[in-house]
N, C-alpha and C positions, 0 to 999 in steps of 0.2 A: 154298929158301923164296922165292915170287917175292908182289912187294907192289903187284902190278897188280891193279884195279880191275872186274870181268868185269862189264860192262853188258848189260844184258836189251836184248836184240834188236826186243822186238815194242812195240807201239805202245801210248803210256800214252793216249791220248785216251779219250776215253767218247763216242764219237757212237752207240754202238752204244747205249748205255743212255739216252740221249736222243732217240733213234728212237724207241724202246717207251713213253717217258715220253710224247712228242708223240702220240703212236698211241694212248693212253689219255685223253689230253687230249681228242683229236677225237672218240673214243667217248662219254662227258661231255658233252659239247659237243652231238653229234646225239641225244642222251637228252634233254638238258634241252631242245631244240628242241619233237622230239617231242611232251616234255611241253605244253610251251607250247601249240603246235596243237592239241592233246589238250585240251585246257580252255579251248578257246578259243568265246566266247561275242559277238556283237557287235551291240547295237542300236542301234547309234550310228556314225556317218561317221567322228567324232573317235575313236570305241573302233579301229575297220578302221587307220585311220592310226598310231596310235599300237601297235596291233599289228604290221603291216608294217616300222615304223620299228626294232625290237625283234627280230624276227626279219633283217631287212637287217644291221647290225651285227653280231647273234652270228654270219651268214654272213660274213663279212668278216673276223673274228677266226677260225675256220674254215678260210677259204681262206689267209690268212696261215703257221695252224699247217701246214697241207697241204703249203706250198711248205719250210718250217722241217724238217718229216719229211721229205720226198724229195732235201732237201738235206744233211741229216747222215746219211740211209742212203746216201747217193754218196758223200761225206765218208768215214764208215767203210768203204765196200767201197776208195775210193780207200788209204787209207791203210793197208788190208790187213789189219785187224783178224780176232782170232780170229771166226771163225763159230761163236755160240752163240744158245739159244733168243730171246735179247732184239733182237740183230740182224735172225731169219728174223720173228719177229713184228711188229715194225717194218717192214720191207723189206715183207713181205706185208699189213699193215695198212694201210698209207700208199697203196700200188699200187692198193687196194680204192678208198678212199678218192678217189685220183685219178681212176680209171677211173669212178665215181659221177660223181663232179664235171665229166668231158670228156663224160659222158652228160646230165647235166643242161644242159649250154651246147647241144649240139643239138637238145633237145626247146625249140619253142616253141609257144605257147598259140594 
């Protein structure tokens, strides 16, 4: 009869479910944008400003989330977590998401 302990080998973190979570967040995020520009109406100097101000910020909040998903999907590959659906959808959502974002710094007006 032996009265050791057998500890689970693999890793209790959750970056993997906080990938997916960020990766729905940013999807939200470019919906509601969308929206915005989608109904977006301006006969006014002050209306153009205060829409730009508006869209500036939810970008902002955006790229923040962006670097939070490519950080906790490195996070979780570092730490060796199981690879399952919430990991690959993350990993590939965020990659989407960045590759968007490194295309939009090269495009200028």
């Amino acid at each position: 009869m032996s009265n050791t302990l057998e500890v689970d080998k693999k890793s209790t973190s959750e970056y993997r479910k906080w990938s997916l979570r960020i990766f729905i967040y940013q999807v939200i995020i470019q919906i509601s944008l969308y929206y915005l520009a989608a109904n977006f109406s301006a006969f006014s100097e002050e209306a153009i400003v205060e829409f730009s101000e508006k869209v500036f910020l939810i970008n902002i909040l955006a790229n923040l989330l962006l670097v939070a998903g490519i950080v906790t999907s490195i996070l979780a590959l570092y730490k060796k977590e199981t690879m399952n659906y919430q990991l690959m959808i993350g990993m590939i959502g965020n990659g989407i998401f960045l590759l968007i974002a490194l295309l939009t710094l090269s495009y200028r007006i």
